[in-house]
ZADONU-25420 format. One record per residue (C-alpha): residue in one letter; x, y, z. Coordinates in Angstrom, 1 decimal, m for minus. Example, Ala and Ser with C-alpha at 12.3 -4.5 7.8 and 13.67 -1.06 7.14 Angstrom:
BEGIN
<residu A; east 12.3; north m4.5; up 7.8> .
<residu S; east 13.7; north m1.1; up 7.1> .
//
This chain:
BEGIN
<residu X; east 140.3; north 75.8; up 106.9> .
<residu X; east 139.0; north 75.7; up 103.6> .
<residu X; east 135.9; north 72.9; up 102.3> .
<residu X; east 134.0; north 72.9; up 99.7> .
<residu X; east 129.9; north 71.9; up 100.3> .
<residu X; east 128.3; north 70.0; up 98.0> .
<residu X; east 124.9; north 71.4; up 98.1> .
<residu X; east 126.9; north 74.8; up 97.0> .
<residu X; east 129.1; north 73.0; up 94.4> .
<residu X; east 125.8; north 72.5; up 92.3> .
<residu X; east 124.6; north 75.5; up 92.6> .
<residu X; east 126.1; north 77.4; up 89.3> .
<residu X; east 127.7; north 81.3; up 89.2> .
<residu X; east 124.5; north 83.1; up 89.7> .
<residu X; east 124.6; north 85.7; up 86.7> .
<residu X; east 122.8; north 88.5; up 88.9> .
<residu X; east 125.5; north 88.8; up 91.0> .
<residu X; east 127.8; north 90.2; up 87.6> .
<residu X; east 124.9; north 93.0; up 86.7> .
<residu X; east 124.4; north 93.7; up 90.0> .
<residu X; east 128.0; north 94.5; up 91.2> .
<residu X; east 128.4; north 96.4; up 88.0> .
<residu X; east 125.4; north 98.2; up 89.0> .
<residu X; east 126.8; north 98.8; up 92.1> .
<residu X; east 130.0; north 100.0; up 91.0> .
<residu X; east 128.2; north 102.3; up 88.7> .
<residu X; east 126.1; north 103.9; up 91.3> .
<residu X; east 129.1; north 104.0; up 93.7> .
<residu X; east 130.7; north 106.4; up 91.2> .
<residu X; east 127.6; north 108.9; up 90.7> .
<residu X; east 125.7; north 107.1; up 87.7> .
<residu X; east 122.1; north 108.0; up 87.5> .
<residu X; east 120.6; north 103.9; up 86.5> .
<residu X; east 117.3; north 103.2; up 85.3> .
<residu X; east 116.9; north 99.9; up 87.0> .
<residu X; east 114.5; north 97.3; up 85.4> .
<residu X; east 117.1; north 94.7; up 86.1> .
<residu X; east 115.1; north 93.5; up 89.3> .
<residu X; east 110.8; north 92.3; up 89.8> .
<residu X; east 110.8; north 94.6; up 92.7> .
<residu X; east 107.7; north 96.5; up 92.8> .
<residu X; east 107.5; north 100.2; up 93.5> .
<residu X; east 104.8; north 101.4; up 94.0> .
<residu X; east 103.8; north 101.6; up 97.8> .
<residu X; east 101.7; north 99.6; up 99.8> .
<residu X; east 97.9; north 100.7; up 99.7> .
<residu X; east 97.3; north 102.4; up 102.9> .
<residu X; east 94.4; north 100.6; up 104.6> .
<residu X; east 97.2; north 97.6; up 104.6> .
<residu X; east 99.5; north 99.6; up 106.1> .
<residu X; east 97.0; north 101.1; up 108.5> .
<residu X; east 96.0; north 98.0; up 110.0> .
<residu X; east 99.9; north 96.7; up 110.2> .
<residu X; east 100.1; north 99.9; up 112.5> .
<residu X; east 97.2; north 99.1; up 114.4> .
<residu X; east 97.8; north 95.3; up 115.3> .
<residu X; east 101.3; north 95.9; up 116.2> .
<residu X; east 100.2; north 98.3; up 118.9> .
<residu X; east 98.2; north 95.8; up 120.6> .
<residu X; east 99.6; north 93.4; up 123.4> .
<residu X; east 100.6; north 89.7; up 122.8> .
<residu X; east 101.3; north 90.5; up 118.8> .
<residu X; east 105.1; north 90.3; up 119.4> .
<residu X; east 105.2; north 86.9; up 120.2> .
<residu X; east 106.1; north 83.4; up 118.0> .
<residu X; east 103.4; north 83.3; up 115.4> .
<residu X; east 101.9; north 80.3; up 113.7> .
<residu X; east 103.9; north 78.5; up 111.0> .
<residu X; east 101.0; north 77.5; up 109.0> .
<residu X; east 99.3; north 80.9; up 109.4> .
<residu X; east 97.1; north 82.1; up 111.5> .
<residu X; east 93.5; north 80.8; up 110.9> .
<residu X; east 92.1; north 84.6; up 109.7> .
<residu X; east 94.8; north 84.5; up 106.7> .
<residu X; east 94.1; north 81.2; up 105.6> .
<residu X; east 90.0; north 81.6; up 105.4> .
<residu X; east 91.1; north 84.7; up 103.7> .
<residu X; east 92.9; north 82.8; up 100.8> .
<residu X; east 90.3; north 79.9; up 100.9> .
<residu X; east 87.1; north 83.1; up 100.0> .
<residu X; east 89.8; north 84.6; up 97.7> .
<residu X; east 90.2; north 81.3; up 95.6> .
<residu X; east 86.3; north 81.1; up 95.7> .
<residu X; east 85.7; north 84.4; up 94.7> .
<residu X; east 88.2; north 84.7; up 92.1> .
<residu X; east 88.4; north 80.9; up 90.6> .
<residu X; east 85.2; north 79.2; up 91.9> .
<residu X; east 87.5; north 76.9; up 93.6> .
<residu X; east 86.3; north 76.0; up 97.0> .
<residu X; east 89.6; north 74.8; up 99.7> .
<residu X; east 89.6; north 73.3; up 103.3> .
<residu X; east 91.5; north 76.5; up 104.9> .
<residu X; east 92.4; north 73.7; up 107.7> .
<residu X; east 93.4; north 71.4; up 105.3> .
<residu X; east 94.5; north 72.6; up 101.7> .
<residu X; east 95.9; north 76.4; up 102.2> .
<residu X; east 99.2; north 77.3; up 104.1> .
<residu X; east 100.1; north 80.7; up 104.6> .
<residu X; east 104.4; north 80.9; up 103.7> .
<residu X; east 107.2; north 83.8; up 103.7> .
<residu X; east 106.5; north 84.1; up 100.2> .
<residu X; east 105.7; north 82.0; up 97.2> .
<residu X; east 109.7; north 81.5; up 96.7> .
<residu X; east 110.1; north 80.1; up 100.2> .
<residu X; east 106.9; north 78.1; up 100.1> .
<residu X; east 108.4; north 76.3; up 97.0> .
<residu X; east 111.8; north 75.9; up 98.5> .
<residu X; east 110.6; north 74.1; up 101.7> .
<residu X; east 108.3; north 72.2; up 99.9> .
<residu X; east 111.4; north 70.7; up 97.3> .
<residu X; east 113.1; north 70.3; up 101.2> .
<residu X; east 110.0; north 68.3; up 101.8> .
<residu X; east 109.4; north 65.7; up 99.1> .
<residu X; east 112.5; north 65.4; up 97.7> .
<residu X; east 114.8; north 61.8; up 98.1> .
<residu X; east 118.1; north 62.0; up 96.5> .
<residu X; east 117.8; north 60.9; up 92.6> .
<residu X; east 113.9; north 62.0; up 92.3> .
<residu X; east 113.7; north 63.8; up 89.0> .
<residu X; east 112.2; north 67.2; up 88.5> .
<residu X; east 110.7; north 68.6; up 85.4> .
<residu X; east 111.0; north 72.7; up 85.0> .
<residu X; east 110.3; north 74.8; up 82.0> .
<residu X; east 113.7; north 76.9; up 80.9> .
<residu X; east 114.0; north 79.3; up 80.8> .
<residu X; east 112.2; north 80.1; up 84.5> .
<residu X; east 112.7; north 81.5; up 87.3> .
<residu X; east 115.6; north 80.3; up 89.4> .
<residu X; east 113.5; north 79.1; up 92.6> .
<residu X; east 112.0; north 76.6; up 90.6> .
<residu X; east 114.8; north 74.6; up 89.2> .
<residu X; east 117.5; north 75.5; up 92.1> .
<residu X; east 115.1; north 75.2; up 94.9> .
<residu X; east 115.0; north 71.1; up 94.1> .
<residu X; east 118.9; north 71.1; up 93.5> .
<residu X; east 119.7; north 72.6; up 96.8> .
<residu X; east 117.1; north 69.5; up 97.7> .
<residu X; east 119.3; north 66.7; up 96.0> .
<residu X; east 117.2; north 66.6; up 93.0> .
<residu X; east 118.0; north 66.1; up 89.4> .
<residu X; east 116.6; north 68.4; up 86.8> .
<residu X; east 115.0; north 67.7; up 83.5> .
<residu X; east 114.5; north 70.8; up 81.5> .
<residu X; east 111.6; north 71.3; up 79.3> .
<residu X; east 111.9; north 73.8; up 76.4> .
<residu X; east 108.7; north 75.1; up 74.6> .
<residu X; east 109.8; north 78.9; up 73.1> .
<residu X; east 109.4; north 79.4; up 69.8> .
<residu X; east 111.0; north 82.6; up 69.1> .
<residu X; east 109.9; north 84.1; up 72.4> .
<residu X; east 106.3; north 82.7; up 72.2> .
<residu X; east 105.3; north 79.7; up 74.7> .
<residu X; east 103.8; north 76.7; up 72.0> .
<residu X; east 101.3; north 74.7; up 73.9> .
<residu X; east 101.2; north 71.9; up 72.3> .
<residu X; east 105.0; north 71.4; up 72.0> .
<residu X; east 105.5; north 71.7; up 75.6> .
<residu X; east 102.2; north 69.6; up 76.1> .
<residu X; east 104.3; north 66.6; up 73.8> .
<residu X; east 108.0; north 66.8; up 75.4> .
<residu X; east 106.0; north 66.5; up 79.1> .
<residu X; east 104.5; north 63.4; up 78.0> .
<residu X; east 107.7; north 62.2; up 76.4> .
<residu X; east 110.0; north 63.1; up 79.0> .
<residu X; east 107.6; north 61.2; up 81.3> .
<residu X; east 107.8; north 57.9; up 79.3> .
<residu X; east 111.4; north 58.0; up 78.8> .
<residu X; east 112.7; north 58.8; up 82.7> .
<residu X; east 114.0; north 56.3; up 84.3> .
<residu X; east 112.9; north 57.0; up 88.0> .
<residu X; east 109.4; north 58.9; up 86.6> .
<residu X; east 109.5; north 62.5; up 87.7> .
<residu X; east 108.5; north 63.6; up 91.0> .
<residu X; east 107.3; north 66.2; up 90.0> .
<residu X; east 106.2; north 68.8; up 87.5> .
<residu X; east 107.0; north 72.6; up 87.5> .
<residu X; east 104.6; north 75.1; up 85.9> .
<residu X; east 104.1; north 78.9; up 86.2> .
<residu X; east 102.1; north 81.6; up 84.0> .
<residu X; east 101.8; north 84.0; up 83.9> .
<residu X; east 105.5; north 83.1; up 83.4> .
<residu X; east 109.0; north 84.8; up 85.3> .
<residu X; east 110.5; north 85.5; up 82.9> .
<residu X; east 109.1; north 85.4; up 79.6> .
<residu X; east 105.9; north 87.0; up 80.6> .
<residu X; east 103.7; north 84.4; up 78.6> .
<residu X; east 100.4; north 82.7; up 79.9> .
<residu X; east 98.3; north 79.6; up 79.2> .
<residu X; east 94.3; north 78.6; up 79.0> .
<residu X; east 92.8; north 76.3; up 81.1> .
<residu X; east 92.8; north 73.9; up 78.3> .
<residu X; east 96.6; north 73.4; up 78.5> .
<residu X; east 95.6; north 72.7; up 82.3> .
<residu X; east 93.4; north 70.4; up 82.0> .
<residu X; east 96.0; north 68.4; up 79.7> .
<residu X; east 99.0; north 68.7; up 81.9> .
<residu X; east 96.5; north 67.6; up 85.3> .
<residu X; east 95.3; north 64.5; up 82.5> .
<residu X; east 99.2; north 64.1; up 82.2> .
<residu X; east 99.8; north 63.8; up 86.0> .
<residu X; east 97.3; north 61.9; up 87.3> .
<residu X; east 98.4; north 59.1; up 84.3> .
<residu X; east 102.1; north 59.1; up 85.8> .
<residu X; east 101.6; north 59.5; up 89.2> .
<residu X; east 103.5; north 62.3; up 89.0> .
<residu X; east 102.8; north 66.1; up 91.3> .
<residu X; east 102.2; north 69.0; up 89.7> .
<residu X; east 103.6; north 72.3; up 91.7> .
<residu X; east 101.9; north 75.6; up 90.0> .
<residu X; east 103.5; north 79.0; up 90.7> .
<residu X; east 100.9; north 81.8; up 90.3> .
<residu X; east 102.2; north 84.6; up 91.8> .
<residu X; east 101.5; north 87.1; up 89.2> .
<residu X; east 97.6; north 85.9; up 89.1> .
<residu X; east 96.5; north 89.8; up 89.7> .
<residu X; east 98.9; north 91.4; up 87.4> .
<residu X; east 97.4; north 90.6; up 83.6> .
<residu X; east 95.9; north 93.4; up 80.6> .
<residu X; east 93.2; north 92.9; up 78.5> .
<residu X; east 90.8; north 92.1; up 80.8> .
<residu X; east 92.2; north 88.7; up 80.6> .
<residu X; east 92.9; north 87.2; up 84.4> .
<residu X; east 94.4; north 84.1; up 84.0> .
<residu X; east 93.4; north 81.1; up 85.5> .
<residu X; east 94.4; north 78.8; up 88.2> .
<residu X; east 95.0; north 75.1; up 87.3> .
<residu X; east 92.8; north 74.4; up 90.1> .
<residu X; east 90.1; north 75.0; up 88.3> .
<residu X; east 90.6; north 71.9; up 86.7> .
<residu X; east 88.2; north 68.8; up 87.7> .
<residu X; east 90.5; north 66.4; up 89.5> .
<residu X; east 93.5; north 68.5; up 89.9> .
<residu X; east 93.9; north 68.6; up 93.8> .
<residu X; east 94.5; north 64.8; up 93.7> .
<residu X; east 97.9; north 65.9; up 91.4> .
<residu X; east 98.6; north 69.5; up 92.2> .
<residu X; east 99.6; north 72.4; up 94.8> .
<residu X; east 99.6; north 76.0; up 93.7> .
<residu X; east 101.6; north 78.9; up 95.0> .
<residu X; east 100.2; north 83.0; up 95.1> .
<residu X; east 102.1; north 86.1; up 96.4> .
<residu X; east 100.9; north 89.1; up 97.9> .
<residu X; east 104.3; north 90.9; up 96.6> .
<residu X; east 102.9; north 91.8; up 93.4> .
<residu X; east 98.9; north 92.3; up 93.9> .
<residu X; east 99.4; north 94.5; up 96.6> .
<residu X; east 102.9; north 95.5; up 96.7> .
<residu X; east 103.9; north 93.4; up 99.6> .
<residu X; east 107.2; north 92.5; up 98.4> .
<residu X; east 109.2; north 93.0; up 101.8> .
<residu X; east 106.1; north 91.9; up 104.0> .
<residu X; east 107.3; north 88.2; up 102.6> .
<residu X; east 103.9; north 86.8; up 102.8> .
<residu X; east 102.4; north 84.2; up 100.3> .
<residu X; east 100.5; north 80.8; up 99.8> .
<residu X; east 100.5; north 77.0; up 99.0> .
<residu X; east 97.1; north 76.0; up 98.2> .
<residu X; east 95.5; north 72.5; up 96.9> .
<residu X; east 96.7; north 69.0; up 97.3> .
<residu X; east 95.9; north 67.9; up 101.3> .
<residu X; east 99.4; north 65.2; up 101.1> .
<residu X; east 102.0; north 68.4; up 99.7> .
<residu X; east 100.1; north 70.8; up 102.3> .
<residu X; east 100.4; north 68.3; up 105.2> .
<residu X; east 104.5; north 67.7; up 103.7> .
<residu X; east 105.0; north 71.4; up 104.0> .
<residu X; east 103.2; north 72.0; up 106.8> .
<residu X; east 105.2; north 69.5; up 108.9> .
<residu X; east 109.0; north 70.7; up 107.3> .
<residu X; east 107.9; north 74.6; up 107.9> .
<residu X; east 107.1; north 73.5; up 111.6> .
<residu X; east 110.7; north 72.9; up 111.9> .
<residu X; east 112.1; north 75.7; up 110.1> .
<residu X; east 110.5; north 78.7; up 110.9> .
<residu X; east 107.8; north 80.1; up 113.3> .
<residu X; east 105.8; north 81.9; up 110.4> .
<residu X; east 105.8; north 86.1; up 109.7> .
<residu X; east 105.1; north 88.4; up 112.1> .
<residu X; east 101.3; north 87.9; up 113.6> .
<residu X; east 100.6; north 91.9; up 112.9> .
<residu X; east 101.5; north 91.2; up 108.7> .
<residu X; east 99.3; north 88.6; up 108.5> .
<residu X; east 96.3; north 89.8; up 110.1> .
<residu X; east 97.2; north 92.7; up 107.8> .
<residu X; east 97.5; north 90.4; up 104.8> .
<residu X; east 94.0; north 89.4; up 105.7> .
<residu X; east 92.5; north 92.8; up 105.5> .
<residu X; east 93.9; north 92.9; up 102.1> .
<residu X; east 92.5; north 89.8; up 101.4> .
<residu X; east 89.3; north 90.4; up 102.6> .
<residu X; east 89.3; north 94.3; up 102.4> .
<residu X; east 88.1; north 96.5; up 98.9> .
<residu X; east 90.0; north 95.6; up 95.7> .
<residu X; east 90.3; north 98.6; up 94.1> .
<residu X; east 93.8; north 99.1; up 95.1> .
<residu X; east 94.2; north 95.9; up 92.9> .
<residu X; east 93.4; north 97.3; up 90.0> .
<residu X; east 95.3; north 100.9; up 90.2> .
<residu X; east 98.0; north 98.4; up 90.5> .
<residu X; east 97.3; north 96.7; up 87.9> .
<residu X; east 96.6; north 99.4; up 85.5> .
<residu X; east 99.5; north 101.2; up 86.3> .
<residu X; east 101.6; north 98.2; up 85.3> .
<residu X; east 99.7; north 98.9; up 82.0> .
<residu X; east 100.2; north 102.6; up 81.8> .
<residu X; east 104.4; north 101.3; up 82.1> .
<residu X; east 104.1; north 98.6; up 79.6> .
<residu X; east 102.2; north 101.1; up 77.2> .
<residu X; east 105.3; north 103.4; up 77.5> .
<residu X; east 107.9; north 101.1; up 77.1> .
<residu X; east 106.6; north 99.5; up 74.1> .
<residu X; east 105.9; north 102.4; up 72.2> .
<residu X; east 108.9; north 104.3; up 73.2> .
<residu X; east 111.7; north 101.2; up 72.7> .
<residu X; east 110.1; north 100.6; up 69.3> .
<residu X; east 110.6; north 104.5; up 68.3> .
<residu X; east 114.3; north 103.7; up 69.4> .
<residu X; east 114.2; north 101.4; up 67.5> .
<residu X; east 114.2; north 98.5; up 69.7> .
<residu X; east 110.9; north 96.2; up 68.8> .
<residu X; east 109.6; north 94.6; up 71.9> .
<residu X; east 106.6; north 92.0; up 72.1> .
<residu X; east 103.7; north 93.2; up 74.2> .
<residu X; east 103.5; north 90.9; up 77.2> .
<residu X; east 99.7; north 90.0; up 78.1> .
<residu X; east 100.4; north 89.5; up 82.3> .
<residu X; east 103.3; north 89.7; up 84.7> .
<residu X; east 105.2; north 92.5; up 85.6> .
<residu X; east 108.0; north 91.8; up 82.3> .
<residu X; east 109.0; north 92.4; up 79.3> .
<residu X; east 111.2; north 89.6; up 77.5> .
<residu X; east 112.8; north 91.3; up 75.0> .
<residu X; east 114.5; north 90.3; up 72.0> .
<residu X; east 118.3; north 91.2; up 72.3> .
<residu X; east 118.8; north 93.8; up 69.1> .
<residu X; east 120.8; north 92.7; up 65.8> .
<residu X; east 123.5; north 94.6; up 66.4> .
<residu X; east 123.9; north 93.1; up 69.7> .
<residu X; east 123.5; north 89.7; up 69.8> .
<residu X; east 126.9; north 88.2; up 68.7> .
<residu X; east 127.4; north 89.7; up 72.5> .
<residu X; east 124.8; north 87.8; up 74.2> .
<residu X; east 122.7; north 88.4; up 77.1> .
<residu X; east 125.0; north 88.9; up 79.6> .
<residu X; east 127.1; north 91.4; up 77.1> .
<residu X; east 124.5; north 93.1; up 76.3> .
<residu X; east 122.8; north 94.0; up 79.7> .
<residu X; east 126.6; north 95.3; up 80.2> .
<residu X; east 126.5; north 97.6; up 77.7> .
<residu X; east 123.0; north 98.9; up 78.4> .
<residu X; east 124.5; north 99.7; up 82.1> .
<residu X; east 128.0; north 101.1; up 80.8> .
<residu X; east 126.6; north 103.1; up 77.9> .
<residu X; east 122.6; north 103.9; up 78.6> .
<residu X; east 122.8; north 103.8; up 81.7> .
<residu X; east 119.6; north 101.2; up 81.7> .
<residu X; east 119.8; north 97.8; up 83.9> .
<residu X; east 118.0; north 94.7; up 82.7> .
<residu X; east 118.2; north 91.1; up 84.0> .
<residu X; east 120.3; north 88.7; up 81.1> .
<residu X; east 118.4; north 86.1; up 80.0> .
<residu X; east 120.8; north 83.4; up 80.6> .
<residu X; east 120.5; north 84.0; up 84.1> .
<residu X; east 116.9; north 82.0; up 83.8> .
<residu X; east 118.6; north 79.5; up 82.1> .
<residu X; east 120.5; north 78.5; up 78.9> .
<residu X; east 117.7; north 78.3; up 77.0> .
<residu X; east 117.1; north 82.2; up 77.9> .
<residu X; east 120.2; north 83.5; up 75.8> .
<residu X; east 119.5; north 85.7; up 73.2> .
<residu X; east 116.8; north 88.1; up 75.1> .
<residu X; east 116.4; north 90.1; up 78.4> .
<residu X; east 114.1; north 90.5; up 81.1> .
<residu X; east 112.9; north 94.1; up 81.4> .
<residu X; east 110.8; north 94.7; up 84.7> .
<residu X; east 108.1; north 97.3; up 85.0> .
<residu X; east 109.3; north 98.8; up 87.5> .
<residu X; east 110.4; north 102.5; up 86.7> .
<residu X; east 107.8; north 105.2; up 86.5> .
<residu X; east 106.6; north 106.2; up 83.3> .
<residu X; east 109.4; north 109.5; up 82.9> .
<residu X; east 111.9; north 106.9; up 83.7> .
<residu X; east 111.1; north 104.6; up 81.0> .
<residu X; east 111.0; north 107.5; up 78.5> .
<residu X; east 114.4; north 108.3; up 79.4> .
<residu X; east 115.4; north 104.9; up 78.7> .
<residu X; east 114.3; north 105.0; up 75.5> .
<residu X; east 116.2; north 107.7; up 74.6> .
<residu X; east 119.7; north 106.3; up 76.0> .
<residu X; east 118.8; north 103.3; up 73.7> .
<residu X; east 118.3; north 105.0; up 70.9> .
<residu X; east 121.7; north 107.0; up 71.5> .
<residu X; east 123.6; north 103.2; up 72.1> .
<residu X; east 121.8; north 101.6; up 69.1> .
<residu X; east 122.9; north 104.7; up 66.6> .
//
């Protein structure tokens, strides 16, 4: 019996699944790839984390059903963290959920608030969770396009929000935000904050923040979180991971912080859904939390150390690539010679011929053609490497 589902009708061909089966094949047939095709971070978890996984596990009782919303110890964690790190104070009872990542926290909460016809703005290109999550909801997308030659403009993005506002006929739910960004690596003051909360709170209209790279920035500038902004928890909810700050990726444990009405939503539709993560990874996300931070940083600055390397070795291949400022990416231009081929073709022929694996930016949406997505997550050797298979394929 063959049907077809609706929900997966709208979903379009995901363009991962084409670099990753050639990938696949590749591998399968004793290629050597130098994968930066995926964010999946490396480097392993620090060891006092691990340590006190061990330890919890061992005692009785932690095997059983867990708390959706998160046990009480993670979520005081998260409230001090925001305190400490943004000067934002939150209700731990009432305004911070603990999720199974800041991917599935967005997804349930799209399941949550969405009626069928509500409009949702997104940024494009972004990461696929954000627009998708709400389609597989019953939303409809607006898409809202600020790149100027691979640079996020404030102010132009700050103009088609209001504009897109005005002219949508139901107003929009709600708006999507996240910087540092997935994929194009660019980030945002609190200035353009402050405007897009004095944008919401004119429409009516949510604001959903995804911060999940909040830890991983250079320069010694940390970026900020839009809660910050006077006012904004009567407009906005903001999402953090513990994949990238501590290289948690697997553990699957993240937040939804801010706005009591979105918590309560998501609260209530996780209570049906799931039974939260495993009691021992949170109490061990809470020693992370709550634990020393150096970890953090050798993190962080080995992020830097990659970056460093890629930048200065692609450009002595001859492949110029902007310096992203956070995030764990590189969004790179896709080379003259290439670019009749497009993303997709091109990430094809980085596999086939360099034996180097980068996400196509198409796959974060149409207005993502014409660069890739290069993710720091090779060792510094690796990346050298890479460099010099590019330089072979670009002559």
């Amino acid at each position: 019996m063959e049907n077809e589902f609706e929900r997966i009708k709208r979903l379009p061909p995901y363009v991962f699944s084409e670099v990753n089966s050639l990938k696949a094949k590749l591998r399968s047939a004793g290629k050597d790839i130098i994968d930066f095709g995926m964010g999946n971070p490396d480097m392993p978890t620090p060891e006092h984390i691990r340590r006190k996984l061990q330890e919890t596990v061992d005692k009785p009782g932690t095997g059983r059903y867990s708390s959706s919303k998160g046990i009480p110890g993670l979520r005081k964690a998260q409230a001090k963290y925001y305190k400490r790190r943004f000067n934002v104070s939150l209700d731990p009872e009432t305004e911070v959920i603990v999720t199974l990542g800041s991917k599935e926290g967005l997804a349930n909460l799209a399941q949550a608030i969405t009626s069928p016809g509500d409009i949702i703005l997104t940024p494009n290109p972004s990461y696929p969770i954000h627009p998708y999550g709400f389609i597989i909801a019953g939303a409809s997308l607006r898409h809202l396009t600020a790149m100027d030659e691979g640079i996020f403009n404030q102010e132009l993005f700050l103009e088609k929000l209001d504009r897109s506002i005005r002219h949508s006929v139901p107003s929009p739910k709600a708006i999507i935000v996240s910087f540092p960004s997935n994929p194009t690596a660019q980030i945002v003051d609190l200035g353009f904050y402050e405007e897009v909360v004095k944008i919401g709170i004119k429409y009516n209209t949510y604001i959903l923040s995804d911060l999940a790279y909040a830890e991983i920035y250079y320069d010694n500038n940390p970026p900020p979180s839009i809660l910050q902004v006077k006012n904004a928890k009567k407009i906005a909810v903001e999402f953090t991971s513990m994949s990238k700050t501590y290289s948690m990726a697997g553990w699957r444990i993240g937040f939804a912080v801010g706005n009591k009405s979105l918590i309560s939503a998501l609260t209530r539709i996780k209570s049906y859904l799931d039974y939260g993560a495993f009691t021992p990874i949170q109490v061990a996300a809470a020693a992370a939390l709550n634990g020393p931070q150096d970890c953090v940083s050798e993190i962080r600055n080995t992020y830097k150390k990659r970056r460093d390397v890629l930048i200065s070795s692609m450009s002595r291949s001859g492949w110029i690539i902007p310096e992203p400022k956070a995030s764990m990416f590189a969004w790179a231009p896709i080379p003259k010679l290439f670019q009749k081929k497009g993303s997709l073709g091109f990430a094809k022929d980085l596999m086939l011929k360099a034996s180097v694996a980068v996400a196509p930016g198409l796959a974060f949406g149409e207005y993502g053609e014409g660069y890739v997505r290069i993710g720091l997550v090779e060792n510094e050797h690796r990346i050298r490497q890479a460099a010099k298979n590019v330089k072979k394929l670009l002559g």
